[in-house]
matplotlib code that plots the C-alpha trace (Angstrom):
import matplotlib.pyplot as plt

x = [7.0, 9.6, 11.8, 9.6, 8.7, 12.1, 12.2, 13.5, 11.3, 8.9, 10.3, 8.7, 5.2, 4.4, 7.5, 7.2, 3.6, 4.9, 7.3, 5.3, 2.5, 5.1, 6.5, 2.8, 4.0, 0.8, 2.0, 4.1, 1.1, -1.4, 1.6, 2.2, -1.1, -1.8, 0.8, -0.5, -1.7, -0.7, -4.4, -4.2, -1.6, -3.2, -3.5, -0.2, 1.7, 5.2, 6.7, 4.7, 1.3, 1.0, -0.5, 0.2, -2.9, -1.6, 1.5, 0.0, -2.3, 0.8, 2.7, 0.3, 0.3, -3.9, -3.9, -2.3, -4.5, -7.3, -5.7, -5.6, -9.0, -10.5, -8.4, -10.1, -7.9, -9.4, -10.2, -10.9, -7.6, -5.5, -1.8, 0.2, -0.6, -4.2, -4.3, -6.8, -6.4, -9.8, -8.4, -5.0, -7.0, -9.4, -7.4, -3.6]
y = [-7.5, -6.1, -4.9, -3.1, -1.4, -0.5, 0.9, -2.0, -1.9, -5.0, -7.7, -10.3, -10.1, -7.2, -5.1, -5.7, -4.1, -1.2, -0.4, -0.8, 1.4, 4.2, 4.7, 4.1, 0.5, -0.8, -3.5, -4.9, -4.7, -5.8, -9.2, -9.0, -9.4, -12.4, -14.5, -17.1, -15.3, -11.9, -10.6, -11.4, -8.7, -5.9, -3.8, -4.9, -1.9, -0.3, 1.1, 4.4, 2.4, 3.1, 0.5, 0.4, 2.6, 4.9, 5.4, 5.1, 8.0, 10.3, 9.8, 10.5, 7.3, 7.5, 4.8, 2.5, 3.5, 2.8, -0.8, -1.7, -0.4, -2.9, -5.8, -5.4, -3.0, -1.3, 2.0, 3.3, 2.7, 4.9, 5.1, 5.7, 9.2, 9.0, 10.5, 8.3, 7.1, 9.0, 11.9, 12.3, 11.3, 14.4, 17.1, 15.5]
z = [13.4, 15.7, 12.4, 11.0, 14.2, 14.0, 10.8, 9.1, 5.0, 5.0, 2.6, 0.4, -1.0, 1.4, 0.8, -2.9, -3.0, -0.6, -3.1, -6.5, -4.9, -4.0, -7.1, -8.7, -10.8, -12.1, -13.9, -11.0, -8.5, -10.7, -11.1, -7.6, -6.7, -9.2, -6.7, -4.4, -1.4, -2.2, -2.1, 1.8, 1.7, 0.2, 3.4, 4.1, 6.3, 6.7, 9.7, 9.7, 8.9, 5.6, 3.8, -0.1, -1.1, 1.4, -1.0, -3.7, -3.1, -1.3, -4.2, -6.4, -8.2, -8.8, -11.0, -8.9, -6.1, -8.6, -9.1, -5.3, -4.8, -7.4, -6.1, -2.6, -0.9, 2.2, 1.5, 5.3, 7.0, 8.8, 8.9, 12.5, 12.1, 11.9, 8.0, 6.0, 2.8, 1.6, 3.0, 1.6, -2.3, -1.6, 0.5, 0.0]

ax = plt.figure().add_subplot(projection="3d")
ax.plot(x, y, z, "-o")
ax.set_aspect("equal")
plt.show()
């Protein structure tokens, strides 16, 4: 939305997985994404694209990554600056 083009964190389901990814919560996803709906969020993004495998895999949060992956998230997207998730896992 026009927020979040802004700058403005997502909030809700969407900014709750954004978070958990970053700082490479496995537990919270893996409850996160056990809520009504939240699967349709996986690929949710922030402001600079990133979705939450995006963070997972800059912060280094593999596991997490792992996590998303086997819940359905998709693992050829690009963020606003054109770095792929597969990318940043191999060459990040």
């Amino acid at each position: 939305g026009l927020l979040i083009a802004h700058g403005a964190p997502p909030c809700g389901v969407a900014g709750a997985l954004l978070e958990a990814a970053k700082a490479g919560d496995t537990a919270r996803l893996d409850a996160l994404l056990r809520l009504p709906g939240a699967r349709r969020q996986i690929d949710c993004r922030d402001a600079q694209g990133h979705t939450p495998l995006h963070l997972s895999m800059q912060s280094g949060a593999l596991p997490a990554a792992a996590l998303l992956l086997r819940r359905g998230a998709a693992a050829d997207t690009t963020n606003a600056s054109s770095d792929a998730t597969t990318a940043d896992a191999l060459f990040g």
